[in-house]
Each structure stands twice: as structure tokens, then as C-alpha cells.
N, C-alpha and C positions, 0 to 999 in steps of 0.2 A: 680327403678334403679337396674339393676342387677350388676355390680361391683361397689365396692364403691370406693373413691376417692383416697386412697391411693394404693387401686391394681392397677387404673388406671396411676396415677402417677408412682409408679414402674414399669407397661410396657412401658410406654414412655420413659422414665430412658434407661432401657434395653434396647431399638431399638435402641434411640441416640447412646446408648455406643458401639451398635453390629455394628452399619454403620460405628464407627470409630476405629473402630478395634479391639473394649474394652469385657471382657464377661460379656454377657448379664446378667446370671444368677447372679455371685457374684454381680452385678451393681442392679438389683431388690432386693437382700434380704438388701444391705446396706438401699438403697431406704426405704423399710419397716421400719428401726432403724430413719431415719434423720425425725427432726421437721420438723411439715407442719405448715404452714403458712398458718391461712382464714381471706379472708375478705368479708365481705356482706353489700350490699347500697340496701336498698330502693328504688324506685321510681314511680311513678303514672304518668301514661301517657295520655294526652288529646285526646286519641282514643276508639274508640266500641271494645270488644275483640278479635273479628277475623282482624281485622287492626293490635291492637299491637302485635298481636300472629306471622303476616305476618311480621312487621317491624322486632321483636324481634330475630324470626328465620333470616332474610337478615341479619341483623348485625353482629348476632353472625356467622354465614356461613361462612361470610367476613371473619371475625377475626383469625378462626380456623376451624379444621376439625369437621362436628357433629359424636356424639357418637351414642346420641339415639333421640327422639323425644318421648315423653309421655303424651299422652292426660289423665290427670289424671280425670277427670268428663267432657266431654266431651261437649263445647260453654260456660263452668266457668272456666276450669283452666287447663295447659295446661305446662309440662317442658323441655325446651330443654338442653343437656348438651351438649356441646362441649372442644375440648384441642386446647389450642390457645397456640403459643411461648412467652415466658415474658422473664426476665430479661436480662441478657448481652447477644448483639447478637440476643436474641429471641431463646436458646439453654433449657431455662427452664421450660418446658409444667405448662401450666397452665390449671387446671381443672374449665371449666366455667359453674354453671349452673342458668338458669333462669325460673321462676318459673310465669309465666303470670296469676293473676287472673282475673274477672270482675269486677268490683267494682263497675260498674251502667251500664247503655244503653249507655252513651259516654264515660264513663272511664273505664282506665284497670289499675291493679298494678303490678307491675315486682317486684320481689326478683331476685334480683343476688346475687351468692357465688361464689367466688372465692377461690383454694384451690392451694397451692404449694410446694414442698420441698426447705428446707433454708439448705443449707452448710454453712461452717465454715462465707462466707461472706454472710449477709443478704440483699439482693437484693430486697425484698416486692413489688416479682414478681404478687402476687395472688393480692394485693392491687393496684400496677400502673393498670395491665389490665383491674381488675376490675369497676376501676374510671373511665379509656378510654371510655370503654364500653358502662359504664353510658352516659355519656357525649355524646357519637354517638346517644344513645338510645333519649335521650332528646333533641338533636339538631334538630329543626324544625319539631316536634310529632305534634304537633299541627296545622301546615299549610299543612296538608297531605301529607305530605314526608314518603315514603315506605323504604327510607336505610339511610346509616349514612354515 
């Protein structure tokens, strides 16, 4: 992963701010000072790994824009990162990434994290999305359903 989660979150920050008339710059270094918020679920999915690698990218695609895509050993493990909108509105990027391993011939595991900046009100934007997610992810894995 070449940026990490709070550079990313700071340029998200920055764009929101620059499209609404706000500057960008002072809006990225506050970005850098404010708590981030993670949260990470677990999951095992009742598919081969190129299946949940397919599902896991659809979903996450849906959700937000991808960042990067990284096949880290290439038919065992595989990460995709995308920024999806969270809290009020859907105004607070949320940094998603999910992390597909194999775990046998019909099973795969997914790590998702979820990562987000918290202002004064705590919204546990990285947490709701990251639940959503889950939940897409797991909804009908096993009856060969490709999206969520």
C-alpha cells in the first residue's frame, strides 16, 4: 500500500473541503491532528478464492471508489482498498480495505478494516461501513451470488 490511511483520509478531507469552497491545505494538516477511528470484522466466506476475490472486489466497487488493488502472493491472498462515504450524509470518507485469503479449495477469509476521522461528534463512520460491508459480503456467499 503506498499511502497509508491517514494521508488518504487527509486528501479526501481536502477535496470535500476544496469543492465546497473550504482550503484544502489547512483542511489536510487539521485532518493529520484529528482521531481516526478503526474497525476490523473478520469473515470466511463459503467460496474458492478467485470467487471471493471477484465477490469481494464487486461489493467493495459498489460501496466506494477503489484505490488500489494488490495481489499480495498471487491465487492465496489478494487486497483491495477502496474510500467509501460514511457518516452524516455519506460526507465522511471512509478508508476500506479488505484483505481475501484462501483458507482451503472452497473457502476464502476476508479481513476488512475500516479506518476514519472522528470530529468533535463521533459518528463510527469506519464501524457502520464496515458492518454494511460485512453483511453485503456474507449475504448469499454461499448460493453463488457474485455482488451484494
Amino acid at each position: 500500500m503506498e499511502r497509508n490511511e491517514d494521508q488518504v483520509l487527509a486528501e479526501e478531507l481536502a477535496a470535500l473541503s476544496a469543492v465546497g469552497g473550504g482550503g484544502g491545505r489547512l483542511v489536510r494538516a487539521v485532518a493529520k491532528l484529528m482521531r481516526k477511528e478503526v474497525h476490523e470484522v473478520d469473515l470466511v466466506l463459503p467460496l474458492p478464492f478467485d470467487d471471493a476475490v471477484k465477490r469481494v472486489s464487486g461489493v467493495l466497487g459498489r460501496a466506494g471508489h477503489v484505490i488500489e488493488t494488490l495481489p499480495v502472493r498471487p491465487g492465496e491472498d489478494e487486497t483491495v482498498r477502496i474510500v467509501a462515504g460514511g457518516g452524516a450524509g455519506g460526507l465522511n470518507p471512509v478508508v476500506v480495505t479488505a484483505r481475501v485469503l484462501r483458507a482451503d479449495e472452497d473457502t476464502s477469509e476476508v479481513w476488512l478494516r475500516g479506518a476514519a476521522k472522528e470530529g468533535l461528534v463521533r459518528q463510527r463512520a469506519a464501524e457502520k461501513t464496515v458492518v454494511l460491508l460485512a453483511a453485503r459480503l456474507s449475504r448469499g456467499a454461499g448460493e453463488g451470488a457474485t455482488d451484494g
